[in-house]
C-alpha positions in Angstrom: 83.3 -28.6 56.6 82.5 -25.1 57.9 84.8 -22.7 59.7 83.7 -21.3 63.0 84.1 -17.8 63.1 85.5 -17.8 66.7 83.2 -14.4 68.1 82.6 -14.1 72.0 78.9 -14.0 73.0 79.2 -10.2 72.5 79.4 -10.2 69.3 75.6 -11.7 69.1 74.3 -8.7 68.1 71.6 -7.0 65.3 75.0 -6.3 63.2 73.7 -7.7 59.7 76.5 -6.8 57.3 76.3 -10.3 56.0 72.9 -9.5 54.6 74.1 -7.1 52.0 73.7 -8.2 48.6 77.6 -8.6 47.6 78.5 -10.4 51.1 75.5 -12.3 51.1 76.6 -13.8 47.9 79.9 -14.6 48.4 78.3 -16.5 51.6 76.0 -18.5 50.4 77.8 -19.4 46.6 80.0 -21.2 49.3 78.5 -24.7 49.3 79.4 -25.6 52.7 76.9 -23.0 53.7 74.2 -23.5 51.2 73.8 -27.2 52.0 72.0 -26.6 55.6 69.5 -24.5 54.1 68.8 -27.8 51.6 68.8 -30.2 54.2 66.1 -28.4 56.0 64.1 -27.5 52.9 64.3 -30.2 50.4 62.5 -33.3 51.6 64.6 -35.8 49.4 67.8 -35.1 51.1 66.0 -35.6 54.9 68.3 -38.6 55.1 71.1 -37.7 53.7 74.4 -36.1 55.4 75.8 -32.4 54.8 78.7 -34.1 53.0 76.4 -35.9 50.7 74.3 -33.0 49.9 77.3 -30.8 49.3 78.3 -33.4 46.1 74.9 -33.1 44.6 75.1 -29.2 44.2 76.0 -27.9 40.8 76.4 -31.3 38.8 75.4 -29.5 35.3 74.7 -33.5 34.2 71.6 -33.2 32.4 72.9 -31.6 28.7 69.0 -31.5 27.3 68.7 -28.8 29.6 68.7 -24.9 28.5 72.1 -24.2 29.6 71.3 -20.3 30.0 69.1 -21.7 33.1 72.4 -21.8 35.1 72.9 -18.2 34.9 72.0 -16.1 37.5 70.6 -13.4 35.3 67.6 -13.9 33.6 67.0 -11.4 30.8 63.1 -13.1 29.8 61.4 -12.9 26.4 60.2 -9.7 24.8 59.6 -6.4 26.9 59.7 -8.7 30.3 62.5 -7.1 32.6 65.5 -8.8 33.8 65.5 -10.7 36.7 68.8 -11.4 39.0 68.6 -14.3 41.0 71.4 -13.6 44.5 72.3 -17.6 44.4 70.9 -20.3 42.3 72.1 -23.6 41.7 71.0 -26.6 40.4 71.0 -29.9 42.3 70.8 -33.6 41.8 68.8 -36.1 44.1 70.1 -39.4 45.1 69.6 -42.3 42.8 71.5 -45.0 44.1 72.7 -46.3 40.4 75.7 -43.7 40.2 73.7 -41.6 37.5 73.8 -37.7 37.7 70.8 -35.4 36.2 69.5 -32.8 37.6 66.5 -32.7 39.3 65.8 -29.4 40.7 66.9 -25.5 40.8 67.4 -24.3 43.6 67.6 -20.1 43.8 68.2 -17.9 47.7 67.0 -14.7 47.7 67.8 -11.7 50.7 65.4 -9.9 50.8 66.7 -6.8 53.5 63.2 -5.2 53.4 59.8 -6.2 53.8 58.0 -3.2 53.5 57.5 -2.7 50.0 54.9 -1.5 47.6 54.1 -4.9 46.4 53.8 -8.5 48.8 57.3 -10.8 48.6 55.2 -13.8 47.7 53.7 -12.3 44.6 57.6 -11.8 43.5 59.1 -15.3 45.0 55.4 -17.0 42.3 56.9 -15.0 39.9 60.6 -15.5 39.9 59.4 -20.1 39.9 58.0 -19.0 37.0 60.3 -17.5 35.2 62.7 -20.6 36.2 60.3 -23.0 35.1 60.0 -21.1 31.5 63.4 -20.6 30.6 63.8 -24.3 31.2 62.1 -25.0 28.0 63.0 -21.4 25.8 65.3 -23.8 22.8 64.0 -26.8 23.4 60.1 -27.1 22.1 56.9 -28.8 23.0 59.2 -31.8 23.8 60.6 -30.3 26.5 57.5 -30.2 29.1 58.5 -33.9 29.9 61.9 -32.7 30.9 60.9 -29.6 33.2 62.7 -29.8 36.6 61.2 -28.5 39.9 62.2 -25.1 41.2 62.5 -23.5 44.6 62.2 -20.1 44.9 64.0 -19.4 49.1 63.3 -16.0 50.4 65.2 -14.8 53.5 62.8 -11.5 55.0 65.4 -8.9 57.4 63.8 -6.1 58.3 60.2 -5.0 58.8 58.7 -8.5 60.2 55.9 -8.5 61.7 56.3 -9.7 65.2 54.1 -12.4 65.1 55.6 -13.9 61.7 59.3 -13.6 63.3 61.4 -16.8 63.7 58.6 -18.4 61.0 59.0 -20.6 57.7 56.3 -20.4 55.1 56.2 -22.7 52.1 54.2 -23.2 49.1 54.0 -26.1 47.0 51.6 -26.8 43.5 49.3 -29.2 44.5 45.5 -30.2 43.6 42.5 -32.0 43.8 39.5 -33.8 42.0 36.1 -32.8 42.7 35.5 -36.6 43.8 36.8 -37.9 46.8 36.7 -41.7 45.2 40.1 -40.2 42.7 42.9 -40.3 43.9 45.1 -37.4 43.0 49.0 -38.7 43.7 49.9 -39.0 40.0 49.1 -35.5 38.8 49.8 -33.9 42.3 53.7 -35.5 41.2 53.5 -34.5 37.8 52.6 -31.0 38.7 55.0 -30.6 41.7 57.0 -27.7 39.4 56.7 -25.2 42.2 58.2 -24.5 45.8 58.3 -21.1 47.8 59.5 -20.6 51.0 59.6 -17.5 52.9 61.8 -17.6 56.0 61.0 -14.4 58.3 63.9 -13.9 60.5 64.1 -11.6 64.2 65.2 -8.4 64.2 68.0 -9.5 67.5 69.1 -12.4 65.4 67.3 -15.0 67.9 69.6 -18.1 67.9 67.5 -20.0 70.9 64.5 -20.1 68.2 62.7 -23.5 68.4 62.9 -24.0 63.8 66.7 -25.5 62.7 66.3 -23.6 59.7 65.5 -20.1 61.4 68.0 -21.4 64.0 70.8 -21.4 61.7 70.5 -19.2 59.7 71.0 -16.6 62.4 73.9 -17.9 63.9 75.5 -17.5 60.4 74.6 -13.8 60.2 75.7 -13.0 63.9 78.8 -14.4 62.7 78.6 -17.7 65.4 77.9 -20.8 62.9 80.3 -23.5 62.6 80.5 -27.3 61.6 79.4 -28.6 64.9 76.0 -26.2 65.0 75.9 -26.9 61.6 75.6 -30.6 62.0 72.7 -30.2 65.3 70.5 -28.7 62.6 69.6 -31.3 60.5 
């Protein structure tokens, strides 16, 4: 399913044009390449294979859904500024009765630089938000029965701290009750809209890092992933 790119051990190096906004695209709007970072992220498709996943990207079943959520620029409501997401797609789960909805958005960010003026997070709460709202921007009040989880992936280059390097962070929307005698399952589901995770890479491009997802994710920017390391990954 994936090429290997056939580089000698010299070529594992800090090299990084594959991070670049245009290249990066190209990459990862490659299915074959998105799907590891699914299979390591989305608990749902734990048991399935990289083929399997790879079929449930972009199935554009669901038709009560905004369409303009499947474009990857986001212009907002009113004075709000635009936002351009580097990859997003949305994705079906398995059902097992050979129907096809979709269930989730999925956007990747690169983010190149860490040291900014404001913290990554803020902006990966943000940009679930905005997913989550234009969801619903044509359809009414009806619509809140229909919203569909979003993930919000970053990938952080440069600037890592060195104790977050080779790291995965991740956020879900979650809650309790002040009483431990309720049981919070059914609105912890309902509410399950939101999903960040922030995935801080090594400056050297580390590929004997202990996490699959760190793990490959380097190999594909020092230009040594291929179907086989692919597959040890999941």
């Amino acid at each position: 399913m994936m090429t290997s790119f056939n580089k000698s051990k010299s070529d594992y190096s800090a090299k990084d044009d594959l991070t670049f906004d245009k290249k990066f695209k190209q990459l990862f709007q490659k299915r074959e390449f998105l799907v590891p970072i699914l299979a390591n992220i989305v608990p749902e498709y734990k048991n399935c294979t990289l083929e399997q996943i790879e079929e449930l990207i972009c199935p554009h079943g669901d038709v009560k859904i905004n369409p303009s959520v499947y474009s990857s620029e986001d212009s907002g409501k009113g004075n709000e500024m635009t936002a351009r997401y580097d990859v997003l797609v949305d994705c079906a789960l398995p059902k097992g009765n050979g129907d096809v909805v979709v269930d989730f958005f999925f956007d990747l960010e690169m983010q190149r630089e860490l040291n900014l003026e404001y913290p990554i997070s803020k902006r990966g709460v943000y940009y679930c938000s905005r997913l989550l709202s234009r969801q619903i921007e044509t359809l009414g009040e009806d619509s809140y029965n229909q919203l569909k989880s979003v993930y919000s992936v970053w990938i952080l280059r440069h600037g890592v701290p060195k104790n977050l390097q080779n790291s995965v962070f991740t956020a879900s929307l979650s809650g309790s009750f002040d009483r431990s005698t309720i049981d919070a399952s059914i609105l912890n589901d309902e509410i399950n809209l939101i999903h960040l995770v922030m995935i801080y890479l090594s400056d050297g491009f580390d590929i004997t890092v202990q996490n699959n997802l760190v793990k490959y994710l380097q190999s594909v920017f020092c230009k040594r992933a291929c179907k086989r390391e692919q597959e040890s990954l999941l």
